[in-house]
C-alpha positions, 0 to 999 in steps of 0.5 A: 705708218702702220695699224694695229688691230686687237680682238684678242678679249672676249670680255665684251661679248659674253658668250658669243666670243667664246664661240665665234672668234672676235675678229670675226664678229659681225656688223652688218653682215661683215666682221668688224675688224674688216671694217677697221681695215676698210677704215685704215684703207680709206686713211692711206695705211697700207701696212697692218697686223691683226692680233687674235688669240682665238680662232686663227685657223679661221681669222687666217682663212678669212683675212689672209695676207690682207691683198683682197682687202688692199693692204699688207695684213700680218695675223699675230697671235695674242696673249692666251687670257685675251689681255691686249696690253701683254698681247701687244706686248708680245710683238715688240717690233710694232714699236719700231714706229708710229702706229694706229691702235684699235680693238674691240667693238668700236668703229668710227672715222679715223680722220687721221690728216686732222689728228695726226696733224694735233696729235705731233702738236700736242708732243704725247706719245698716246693720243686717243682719238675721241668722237665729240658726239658721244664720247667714244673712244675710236683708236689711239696714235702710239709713238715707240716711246709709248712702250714703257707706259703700255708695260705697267698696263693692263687688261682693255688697252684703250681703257687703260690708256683713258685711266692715264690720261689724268696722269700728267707724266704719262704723256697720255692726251685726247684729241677730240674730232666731230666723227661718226662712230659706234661701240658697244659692250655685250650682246645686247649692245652688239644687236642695237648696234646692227639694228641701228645701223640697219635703219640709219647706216653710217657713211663709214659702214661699206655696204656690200649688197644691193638696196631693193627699195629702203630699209632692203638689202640683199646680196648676189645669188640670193632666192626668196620665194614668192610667197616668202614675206619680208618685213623692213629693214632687213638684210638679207646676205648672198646666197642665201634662200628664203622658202615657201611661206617663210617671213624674216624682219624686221630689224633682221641680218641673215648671214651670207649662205644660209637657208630659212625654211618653209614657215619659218619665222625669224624677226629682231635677230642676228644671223650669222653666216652658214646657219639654218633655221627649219621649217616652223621654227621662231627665232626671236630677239636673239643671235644665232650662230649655226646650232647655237642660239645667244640670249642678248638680255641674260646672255645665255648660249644654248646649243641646239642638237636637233639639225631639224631646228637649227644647223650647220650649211657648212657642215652639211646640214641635210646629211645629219637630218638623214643620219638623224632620221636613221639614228632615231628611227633604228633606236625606237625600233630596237627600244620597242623590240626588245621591250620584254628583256628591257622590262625584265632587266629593269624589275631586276634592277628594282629587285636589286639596286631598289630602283628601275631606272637612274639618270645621270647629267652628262656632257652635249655636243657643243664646241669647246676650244678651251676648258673654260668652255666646257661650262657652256657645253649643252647637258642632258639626263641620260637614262640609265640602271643603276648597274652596268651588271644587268642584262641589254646595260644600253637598253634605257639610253635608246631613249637619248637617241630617240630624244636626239641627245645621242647618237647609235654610234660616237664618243662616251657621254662623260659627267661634265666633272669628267669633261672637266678634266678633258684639257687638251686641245685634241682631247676637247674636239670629242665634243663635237660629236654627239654622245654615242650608245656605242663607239670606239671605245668599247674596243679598248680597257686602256683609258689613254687609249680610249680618249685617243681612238674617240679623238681620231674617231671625231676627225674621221667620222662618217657613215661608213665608219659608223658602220663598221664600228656597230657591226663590229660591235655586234659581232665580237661576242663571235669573232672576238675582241682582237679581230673586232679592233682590227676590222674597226681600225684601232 
């Protein structure tokens, strides 16, 4: 016998699932759908599928061929709008036998012999499995005649096969078994559930770290400094550094291979993996995932451009601090510098257009897989004339750089009706880079051209290249636009 395992819905996680891959959401500091496995694992089922739909680069990197879990683990991929009857569906040859179906954030224990045993007695071909204690609805046995009642279903699989269960032609039953189990909806769910778990962990949750003393966890290769202060309970992942006068708990989770620093304080969160918190900066009764931090009570997400604050160890953090440090510093100079002929353009402005200085709501730097990601994308004010006829046009945005919503060199700040429009997956990987004053872009008068050169210009970005494009920027009034496309690249 086979399992299956869906994460192809984000429904349940707000926000969070929209960023961070379902199959890759943590409890206890390992992703959930690990832990069904472990589950199937410790039941006999050797055989599995995971279906995802977001994500697979990184749900493939995680689980692989499943061998480091001890299974044979196949990655499906699911249907586009996340619906796991239509993304089961899409892999008919899964009813070619029994199978054990879980998805969502639901964990529990299996105890197959029992079920199995009354699941072949009852002569359904669906079988949820449901914990007597609080009724939660753990997995379901499906038998291959099962096909034709999942295709008139729809949206949440195990929800929809509970709706049937009152229907007598269906076939659909409940089997009842005394087991451990936890599930959740949301964010808020998703942090009690970690929090409980902390405190009371259950028999079927594998911990992978070391107790020091209860209510401590902590994993290999992990340093706290002396005058760090830990609050129990608390986990605390593997590689990870807590330092000088930082205090983390309770009730915290940090993720493996992530840095608290200095005076830091960090309590009742969710850490995920790679992230940095900076020196004396409060995270509080929320979910952190690198630069984006998740509100559990209103389920808000809000992107956090400033590495100083928060940050990417997997996208090295200390680099874009000192690429930070340069951008601001390079603008303030220029801003104060050229002073007198930015003045001068903004009583032009006035004489002119009736006003100094316009602002405008333009599009962050966030991660968008999708366009309905978008709207979650961070916005700032950028400061701007009204006109771009004006002598130093750029001279009002060095205020965005020094403020950190931009950078001296990357992609165009686009109107979030603009990014709108930005529906391809190769076009949406631009906003992963901060706006820039300046970019590729201004080498070209061809639009299609101009999306496609600040898409490479997001995959190859580095100093150098900055480098490059602002001498090439500052040079072509001299050498020409013909040579400054060619000294650029484009």
């Amino acid at each position: 016998m086979k399992q299956v395992l869906i994460h192809t819905s984000d429904a349940g996680y707000g926000p969070l699932g929209r960023s961070v891959p379902p199959a890759l959401i943590p409890l206890l500091n390992k992703p959930l759908a690990q832990h069904q496995i472990e589950q199937g694992y410790a039941c006999g089922i050797r055989d599995m599928y995971l279906i995802a739909s977001t994500g697979l680069n990184e749900v493939n990197a995680y689980y692989g061929d499943g061998s480091r879990f001890g299974v044979r683990l196949g990655v499906l991929i699911g249907s586009s709008n996340g619906d796991e009857c239509r993304s089961l569906l899409k892999h008919r040859f899964l009813f070619d036998s029994r199978f054990v179906l879980v998805s969502g954030f639901r964990l529990g224990e299996l105890k197959l012999k029992n079920t199995l045993r009354r699941h072949r007695e009852s002569g359904n071909v669906v079988s949820l499995i449901c914990s007597s204690d609080n009724e939660d609805i753990i997995a379901a046995i499906i038998e291959p005649e099962a096909e034709g009642l999942i295709e008139k279903l729809s949206g949440s699989l195990l929800e929809a096969l509970l709706a049937e269960v009152s229907n007598e032609t269906s076939r659909t039953g409940v089997i009842r078994t005394k087991s451990e189990s936890v599930s959740g909806y949301g964010l808020k769910s998703i942090m009690e559930i970690n929090r409980r778990l902390l405190r009371n962990p259950l028999s079927f949750t594998h911990n992978q770290y070391f107790e020091e003393g209860h209510g401590f966890f902590i994993g290999r290769g992990t340093f706290i400094h002396p005058s760090a202060r830990i609050n129990r309970p608390v986990m605390i992942g593997s590689y990870c550094q807590i330092m000088n006068g930082a205090e983390v708990g309770p009730n915290v989770v940090l993720g493996d291979n992530s840095l608290i620093a200095g005076k830091a304080h960090v309590s009742e969160a969710l850490i995920m993996e790679n992230s940095y918190i900076g020196k004396m900066t409060h995270i509080e009764n929320c979910i952190v995932a690198q630069n984006l931090i998740f509100d559990p009570e209103t389920e808000e997400r809000t992107y956090i451009s400033d590495a100083f604050l928060l940050g990417r160890l997997d996208r090295n953090v200390f680099g874009e601090m000192a690429e930070n440090v340069f951008n601001r510093g390079i603008a303030l100079g220029a801003l104060v510098t050229l002073a007198p002929l930015g003045l001068a353009s903004s009583l032009l402005s006035l004489k002119k257009y009736g006003k100094h200085i316009d602002e405008r709501e333009v599009v962050g730097r966030g991660n968008a897989e999708t366009v309905k990601d978008i709207e979650y994308l961070p916005r700032f004010k950028l400061v701007c004339f009204p006109g771009s006829d004006l002598p130093l046009p750029w001279w009002p945005r060095l205020v965005n750089v020094v403020r950190g919503d931009m950078t001296l060199v990357g992609p165009r700040p686009f109107t979030p009706e603009r990014a709108s429009r930005m529906s391809d997956e190769w076009q949406l990987g631009r906003f992963s880079s901060a706006p820039g004053l300046t970019g590729v872009a201004s080498f070209s008068d061809d639009e299609s051209e101009k999306d496609v050169a600040e898409s490479l210009y997001v995959r190859k970005k580095s100093i150098r290249l900055d480098a490059k494009i602002l001498l090439a920027r500052l040079a072509r009034p001299l050498i020409g636009k013909k040579l400054a496309r060619k000294l650029v690249g484009i």
